[in-house]
C-alpha angles and dihedrals in degrees: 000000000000121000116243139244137238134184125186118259109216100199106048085025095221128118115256133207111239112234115186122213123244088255099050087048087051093050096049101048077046085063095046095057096040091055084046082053104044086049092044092060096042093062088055103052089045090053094045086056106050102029130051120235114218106272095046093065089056103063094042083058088055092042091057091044086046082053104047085047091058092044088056093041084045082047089046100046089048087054099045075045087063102048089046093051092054094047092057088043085059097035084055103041110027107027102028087053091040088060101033100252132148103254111247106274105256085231088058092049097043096040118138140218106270135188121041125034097258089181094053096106089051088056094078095064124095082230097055109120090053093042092040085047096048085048102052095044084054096048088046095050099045085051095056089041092056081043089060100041094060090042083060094051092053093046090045080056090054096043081054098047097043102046091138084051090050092054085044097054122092101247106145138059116272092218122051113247093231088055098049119095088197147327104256110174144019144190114302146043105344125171104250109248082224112031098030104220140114112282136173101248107208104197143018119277115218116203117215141136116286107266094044118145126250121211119199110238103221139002120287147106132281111254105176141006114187124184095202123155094214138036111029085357102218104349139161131225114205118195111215100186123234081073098302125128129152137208129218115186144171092054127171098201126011121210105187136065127220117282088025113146115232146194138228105259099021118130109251098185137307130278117268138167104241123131125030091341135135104190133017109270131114116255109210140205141200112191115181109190087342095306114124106224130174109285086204086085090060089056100067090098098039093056144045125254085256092060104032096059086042088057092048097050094042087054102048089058110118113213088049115132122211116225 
């Protein structure tokens, strides 16, 4: 039973006993309830703050997988970046100029999506600048890809069209890989096995024994044979035709006359050692309207990737000398 309470009473200066109405009784157990209550809800929202209820947990969980699955497509995209990037620098640089096209303006190749903001409704997500960013590299690649494909197509027109340019272009070695003892030299600045200087080298030197055969390597006709000591030593020219002729110099025999016609893949003559040579091999040339340009880029369909890759890096060393 509750104790109860007095109060003194100043005018009749006894003590009282306090009896509370039934509406202050009401009002404090009111109180009472309504602190419970405020606490009570204190404590919530604290909880709520600090500590995840279930199913919040589990989106967090969804949202960090979301997250690691745009992280491997953004690593994907920059890989298949990378390839793509690789086929237009070889569209542009090797088969436009192959066939004789304009390379694909690098603002057409690179051109974006303009007008509206398609990414506005993404914008609204916690998540926007990685799902914004996703979005545009997709839309980027897919845009070059469509590019590129329609770059193929055209170049698959011109291949059909130019079938007697295809057969006239240099596009073999001019020495057969079981016969070559090795690859020595390629296109660049070399040391001169002579003078020992540095000297602009203008073509690929193919090492091989003395005797070897040499194949043209397009159809053409033979524009000049020439029998000289020094220099190129004996040595053939073979216009191709479309602005293409090659040189193959350093021979040892010589099987053709001038204004032969010739074939890709006919022996032309064997490797020798004549000329300003130390050492028998064939030195080769690719001229296209009188410019000297690398004849590596002509090997691509005569060879694997393997090889392919091996050739470009052994002749892309410095320091090397040509024979």
């Amino acid at each position: 039973m509750p104790k109860s309470k007095y109060y003194f009473n100043t005018q009749s200066l006894k003590y009282e006993k306090v009896v509370l109405s039934t509406r202050k009784k009401f009002l404090k157990v009111l109180g009472f309830l309504s602190a419970v209550a405020v606490f009570a809800a204190i404590v919530l929202v604290i909880g709520f703050a600090i500590f995840d209820s279930p199913k919040e947990k589990q989106l967090k969980r969804e949202i960090a997988q979301l997250e690691l699955q745009y992280e491997i497509l953004n690593q994907r995209m920059n890989q298949a970046s990378v390839v793509l990037s690789d086929l237009q620098q070889r569209d542009d640089n090797i088969y436009r100029v192959i066939f004789e096209s304009e390379p694909i303006p690098a603002s057409v190749r690179a051109a974006g999506y303009g007008g509206i903001n398609k990414y506005e409704a993404l914008e609204r997500f916690e998540n926007a600048e990685l799902m914004v960013n996703s979005e545009s590299k997709l839309d980027q690649l897919s845009k070059r890809l469509y590019v590129q494909s329609k770059s193929f197509d055209d170049i698959f027109e011109l291949a059909k069209s130019k079938e007697k340019m295809l057969a006239a272009l240099p596009a073999i070695q001019p020495i057969s890989n079981k016969d070559l003892t090795r690859f020595s030299s390629g296109f660049g600045y070399r040391i001169h096995p002579i003078y020992k200087t540095s000297r602009m080298h203008y073509g690929c030197d193919f090492t091989a024994p003395t005797g070897t055969d040499i194949y043209a390597t397009g159809d053409g006709r033979i524009k000049a044979v020439n029998m000289k000591q020094r220099g190129y030593g004996h040595h053939v020219i073979i216009d191709h035709g479309y602005g293409y002729e090659t040189i193959y110099a350093h021979m040892k025999n010589i099987h053709v006359t001038r204004g032969q016609k010739i074939n890709r893949g006919e022996v032309i003559g064997t490797v020798g050692n004549t000329g300003t040579s130390t050492a028998p091999h064939l030195h080769y040339e690719v001229h296209k309207n009188g410019k000297k340009i690398d004849p590596i880029n002509f090997f691509y369909n005569d060879l694997n990737s393997a090889e392919y890759e091996r050739m470009l890096e052994i002749s892309s060393q410095k320091h090397q000398s040509f024979d």
